[in-house]
C-alpha positions in Angstrom: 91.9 101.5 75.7 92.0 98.3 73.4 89.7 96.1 72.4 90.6 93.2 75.1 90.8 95.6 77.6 87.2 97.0 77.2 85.7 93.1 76.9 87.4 92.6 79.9 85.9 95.4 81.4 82.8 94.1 80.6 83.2 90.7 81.4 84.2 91.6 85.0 81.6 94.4 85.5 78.4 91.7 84.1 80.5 89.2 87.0 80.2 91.8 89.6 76.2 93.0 88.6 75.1 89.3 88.3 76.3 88.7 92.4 75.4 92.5 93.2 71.9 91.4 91.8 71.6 88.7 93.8 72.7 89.8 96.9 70.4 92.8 96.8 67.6 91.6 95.3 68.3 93.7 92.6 68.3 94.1 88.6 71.1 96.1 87.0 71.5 95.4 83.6 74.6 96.8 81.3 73.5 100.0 80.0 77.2 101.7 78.2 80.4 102.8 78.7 81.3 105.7 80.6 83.1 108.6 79.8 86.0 107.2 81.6 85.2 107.4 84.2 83.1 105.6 85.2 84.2 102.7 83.1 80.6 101.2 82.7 76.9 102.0 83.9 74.2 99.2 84.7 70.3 100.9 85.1 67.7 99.0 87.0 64.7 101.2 86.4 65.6 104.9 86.8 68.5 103.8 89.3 72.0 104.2 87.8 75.2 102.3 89.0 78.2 104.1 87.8 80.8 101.4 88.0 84.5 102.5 87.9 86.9 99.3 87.7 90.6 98.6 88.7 92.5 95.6 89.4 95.1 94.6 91.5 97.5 91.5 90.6 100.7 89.8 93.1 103.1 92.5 91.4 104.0 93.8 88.1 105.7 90.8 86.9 102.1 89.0 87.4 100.2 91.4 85.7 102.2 91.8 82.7 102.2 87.5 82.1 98.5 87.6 82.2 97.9 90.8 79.7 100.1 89.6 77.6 98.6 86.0 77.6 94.9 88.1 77.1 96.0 89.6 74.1 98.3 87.1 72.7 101.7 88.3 72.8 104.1 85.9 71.5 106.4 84.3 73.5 104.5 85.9 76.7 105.5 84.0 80.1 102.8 81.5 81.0 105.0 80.9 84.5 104.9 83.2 87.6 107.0 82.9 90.7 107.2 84.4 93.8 107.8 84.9 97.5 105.3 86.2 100.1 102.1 86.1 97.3 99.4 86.9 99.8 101.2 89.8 101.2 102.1 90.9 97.6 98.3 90.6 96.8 97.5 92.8 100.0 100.1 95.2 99.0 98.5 95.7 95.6 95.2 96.0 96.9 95.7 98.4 99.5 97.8 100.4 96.7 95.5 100.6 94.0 92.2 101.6 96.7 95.2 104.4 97.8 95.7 105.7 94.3 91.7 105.7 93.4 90.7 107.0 96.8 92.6 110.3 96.3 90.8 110.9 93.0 87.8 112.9 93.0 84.8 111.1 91.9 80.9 111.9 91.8 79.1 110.6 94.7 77.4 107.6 94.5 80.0 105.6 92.3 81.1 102.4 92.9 84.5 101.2 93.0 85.0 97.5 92.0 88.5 95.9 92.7 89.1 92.8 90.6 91.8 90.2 91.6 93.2 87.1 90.3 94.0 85.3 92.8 95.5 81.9 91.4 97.5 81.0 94.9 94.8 82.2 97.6 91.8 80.1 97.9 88.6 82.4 98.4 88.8 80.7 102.1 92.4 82.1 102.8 91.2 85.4 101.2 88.6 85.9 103.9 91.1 85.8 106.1 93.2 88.5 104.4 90.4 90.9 104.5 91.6 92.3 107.9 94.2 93.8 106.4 93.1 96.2 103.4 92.9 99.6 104.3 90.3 101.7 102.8 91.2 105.4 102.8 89.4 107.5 105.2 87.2 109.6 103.5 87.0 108.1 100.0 84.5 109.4 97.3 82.7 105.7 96.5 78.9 105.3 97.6 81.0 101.4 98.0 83.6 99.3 97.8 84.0 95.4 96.6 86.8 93.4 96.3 86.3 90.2 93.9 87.8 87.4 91.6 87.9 83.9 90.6 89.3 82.1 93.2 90.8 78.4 92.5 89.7 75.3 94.3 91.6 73.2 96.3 92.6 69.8 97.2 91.6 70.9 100.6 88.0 71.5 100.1 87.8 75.0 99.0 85.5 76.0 97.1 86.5 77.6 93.8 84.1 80.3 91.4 83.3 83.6 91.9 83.8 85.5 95.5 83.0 89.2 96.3 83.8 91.2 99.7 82.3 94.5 100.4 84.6 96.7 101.8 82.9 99.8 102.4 
């Protein structure tokens, strides 16, 4: 793993802890990296989260733009286009929980999905939700779904959004 990758890492994980925190009265703090997995562990007193991390993005396409804009390839793609985004996103999504929920894990992890969601608004995301499918017996203690989700003309608010999923 390079050097971007594990800030981002981090970056997402402290994200995720600082609305875990508040939602659950809570106070993880970052305590290391994993063994891989899990990616990261927080501690609040003698409670451990064991935080394993995976994104989704609208396709492959999308992804590669934005790592290579993260790590400053030249002559990366700064434009993305395409058709259907929010069923591409959903696609991804339910994907990636597929290929993580066959894996055997420790119980009591937690699985973090992180998006980037720069055509949904966190408003139209909500009413994606529906349509992820969580794997039937999984190995995660729980399952969140979150990004940065833009504002809009519209009204929507834009920041930070998290969904549990299981």
């Amino acid at each position: 793993m390079d050097v971007t990758q594990e800030q981002h890492e981090r970056a997402v994980a402290d994200s995720f802890v600082e609305f875990y925190n508040r939602e659950n009265g809570t106070d993880y703090r970052y305590h290391s990296r994993g063994e891989d997995p899990p990616d990261l562990i927080y501690r609040s007193g003698s409670h451990e989260m064991r935080l394993e991390i995976t994104a989704a993005y609208y396709d492959t396409e999308n992804a590669a733009m934005l790592w290579q804009n993260a790590r400053g390839v030249p002559g990366a793609r700064d434009i993305w286009i395409s058709k259907s985004p929010d069923v591409k996103l959903i696609e991804s999504i339910n994907s990636t929980l597929a290929k993580k929920c066959v894996k055997r894990y420790p119980s009591g992890w937690v699985l973090l999905v992180d998006l980037y969601p720069d055509l949904v608004t966190a408003e139209e995301f909500a009413d994606l939700i529906s349509e992820i499918q969580v794997p039937a017996g999984h190995p995660f203690a729980e399952i969140y779904v979150a990004g940065v989700f833009p504002a809009s003309s519209s009204g929507s608010r834009g920041g930070y959004h998290c969904w549990k999923l299981a």
